[in-house]
C-alpha positions as CSV (number, residue, x, y, z in Angstrom):
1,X,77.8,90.3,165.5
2,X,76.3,87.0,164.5
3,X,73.1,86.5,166.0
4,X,71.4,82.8,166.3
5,X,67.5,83.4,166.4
6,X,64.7,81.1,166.5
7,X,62.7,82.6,163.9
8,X,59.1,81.4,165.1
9,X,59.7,82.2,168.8
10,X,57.5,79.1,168.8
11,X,59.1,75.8,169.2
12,X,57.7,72.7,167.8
13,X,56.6,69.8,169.4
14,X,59.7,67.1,169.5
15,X,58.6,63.9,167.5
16,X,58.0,62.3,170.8
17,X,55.7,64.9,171.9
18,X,53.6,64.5,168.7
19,X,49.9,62.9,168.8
20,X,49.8,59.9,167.0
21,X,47.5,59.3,163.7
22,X,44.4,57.9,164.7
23,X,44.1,54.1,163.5
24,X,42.3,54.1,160.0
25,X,43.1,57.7,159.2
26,X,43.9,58.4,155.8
27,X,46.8,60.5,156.1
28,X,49.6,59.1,154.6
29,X,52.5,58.7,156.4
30,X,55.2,61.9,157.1
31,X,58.6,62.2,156.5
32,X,60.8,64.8,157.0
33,X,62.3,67.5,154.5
34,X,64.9,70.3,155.2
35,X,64.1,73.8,153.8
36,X,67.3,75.9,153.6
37,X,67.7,79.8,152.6
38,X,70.1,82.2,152.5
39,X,69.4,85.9,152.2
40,X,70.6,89.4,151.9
41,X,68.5,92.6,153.1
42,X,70.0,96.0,152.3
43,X,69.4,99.6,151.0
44,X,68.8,100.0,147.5
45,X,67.7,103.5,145.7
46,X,66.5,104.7,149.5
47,X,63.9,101.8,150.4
48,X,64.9,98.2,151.6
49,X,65.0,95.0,149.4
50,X,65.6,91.5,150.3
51,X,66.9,89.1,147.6
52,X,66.9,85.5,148.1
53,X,70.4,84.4,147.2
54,X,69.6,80.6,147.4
55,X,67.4,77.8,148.5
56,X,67.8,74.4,148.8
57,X,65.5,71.4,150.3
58,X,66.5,67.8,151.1
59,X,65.4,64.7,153.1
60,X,68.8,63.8,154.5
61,X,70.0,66.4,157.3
62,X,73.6,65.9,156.6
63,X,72.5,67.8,153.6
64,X,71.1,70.7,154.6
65,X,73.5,71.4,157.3
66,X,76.5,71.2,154.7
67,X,74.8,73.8,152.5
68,X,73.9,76.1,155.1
69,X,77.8,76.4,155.5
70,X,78.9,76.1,152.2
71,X,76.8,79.4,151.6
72,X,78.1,81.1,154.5
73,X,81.4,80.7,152.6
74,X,80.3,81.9,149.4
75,X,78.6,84.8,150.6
76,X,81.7,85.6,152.8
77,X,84.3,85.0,149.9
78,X,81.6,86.8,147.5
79,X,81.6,90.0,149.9
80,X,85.4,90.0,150.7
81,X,87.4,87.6,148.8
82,X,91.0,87.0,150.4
83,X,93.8,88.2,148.4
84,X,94.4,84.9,147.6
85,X,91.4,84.1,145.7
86,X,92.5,82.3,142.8
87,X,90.8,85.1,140.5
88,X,93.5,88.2,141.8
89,X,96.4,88.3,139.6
90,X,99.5,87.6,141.4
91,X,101.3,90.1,140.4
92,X,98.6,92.3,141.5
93,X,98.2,91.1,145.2
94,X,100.6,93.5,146.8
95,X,98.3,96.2,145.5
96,X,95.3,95.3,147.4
97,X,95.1,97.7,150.4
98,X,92.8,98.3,153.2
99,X,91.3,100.8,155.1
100,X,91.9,101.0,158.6
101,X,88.8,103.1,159.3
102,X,87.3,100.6,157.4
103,X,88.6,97.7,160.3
104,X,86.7,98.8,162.9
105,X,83.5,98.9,161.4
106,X,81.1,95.3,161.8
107,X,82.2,92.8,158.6
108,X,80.0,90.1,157.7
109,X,82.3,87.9,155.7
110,X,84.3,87.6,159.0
111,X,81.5,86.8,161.3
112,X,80.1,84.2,158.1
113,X,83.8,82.7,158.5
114,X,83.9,83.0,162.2
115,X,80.8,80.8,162.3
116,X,81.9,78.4,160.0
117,X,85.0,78.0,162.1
118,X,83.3,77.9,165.1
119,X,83.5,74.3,166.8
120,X,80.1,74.2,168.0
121,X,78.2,75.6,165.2
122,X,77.8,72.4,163.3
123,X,76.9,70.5,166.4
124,X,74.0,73.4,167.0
125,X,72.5,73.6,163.7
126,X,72.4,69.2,163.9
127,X,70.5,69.4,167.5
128,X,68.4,72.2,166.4
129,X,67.2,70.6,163.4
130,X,67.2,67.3,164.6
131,X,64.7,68.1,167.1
132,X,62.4,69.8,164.9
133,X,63.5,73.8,165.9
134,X,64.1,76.5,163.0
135,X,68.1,77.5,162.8
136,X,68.7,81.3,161.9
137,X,72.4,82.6,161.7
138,X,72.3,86.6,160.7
139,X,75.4,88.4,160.0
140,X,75.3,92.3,159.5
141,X,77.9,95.1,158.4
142,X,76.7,98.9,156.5
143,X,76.2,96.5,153.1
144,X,73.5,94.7,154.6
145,X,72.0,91.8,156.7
146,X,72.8,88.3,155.2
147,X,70.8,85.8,157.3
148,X,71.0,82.0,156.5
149,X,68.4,80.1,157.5
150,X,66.8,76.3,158.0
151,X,63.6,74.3,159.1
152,X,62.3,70.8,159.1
153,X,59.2,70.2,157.9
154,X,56.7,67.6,157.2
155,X,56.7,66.2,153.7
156,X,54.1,63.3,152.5
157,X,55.6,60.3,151.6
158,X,53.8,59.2,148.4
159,X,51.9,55.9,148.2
160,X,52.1,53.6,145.3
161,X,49.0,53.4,143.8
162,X,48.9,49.6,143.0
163,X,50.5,47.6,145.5
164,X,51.4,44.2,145.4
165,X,49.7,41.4,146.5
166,X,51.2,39.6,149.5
167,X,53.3,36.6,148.5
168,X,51.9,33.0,149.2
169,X,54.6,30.4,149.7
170,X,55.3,28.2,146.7
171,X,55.0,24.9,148.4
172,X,51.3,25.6,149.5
């Protein structure tokens, strides 16, 4: 079952809600940066490993919400590709069977998919992210817990170290 967490439990203070920089401070001014990540925690030789299985960071939200969903699709189509993936030999297809023991057991790749085709889910990750929250979506199934995540955060916005002078009008 997918499950959409707030990682932090914490969550941040709205840009509204922020104090502003004190006049003559020497911070330099914020922007803001999207962290993305998508990762897989499963059993491996008894214990439990995580492996990251991408990151991405951008300024522009658009961005980061389009990645978030293009690797729920590639971990979905890397788990459990369709018969129709354009690597199975056609002349093979008909011999791809499945299990149905294996149907009623929790799938990942269909809860990834079922999120990606879910309506709202877009419009959830934008508000989330657009007001400063963490986004989590985890999907589970016996192979492991694939979790995508994303964050906003502060990033300095670097000064130029010689600006230029003001201009002075040409007829003075």
């Amino acid at each position: 079952m997918i499950q959409r967490r707030d990682p932090t439990h914490a969550p941040a203070p709205a840009p509204s809600q922020r104090a502003p920089a004190p006049s003559g401070s020497s911070d330099p001014p914020a922007r803001y940066e999207y962290r993305s990540e998508v990762a897989a925690t499963g059993p491996v030789d008894g214990g439990t490993v995580r492996v990251v299985l991408g990151s991405f960071r951008t300024p522009y939200l658009g961005m980061a919400v389009g990645w978030l969903f293009a690797q729920a699709h590639r971990v979905a189509d890397g788990l459990d590709p369709g018969p129709d993936a354009h690597w199975v030999d056609p002349a093979q297809r008909g011999a791809l069977v499945t299990s149905p023991s294996l149907d009623e057991l929790p799938s990942a790749p269909a809860e990834l998919r079922a999120w990606c085709a879910d309506p709202g889910s877009r419009g959830l990750v934008y508000g989330r992210l657009r007001a400063g929250l963490p986004f989590a979506v985890t999907a589970a199934d016996p192979t492991g817990t694939y979790t995508l995540h994303a964050v906003r955060v502060d990033a300095p916005v670097p000064i130029r170290a010689h600006a230029l002078p003001p201009r002075r009008p040409a007829y003075a």
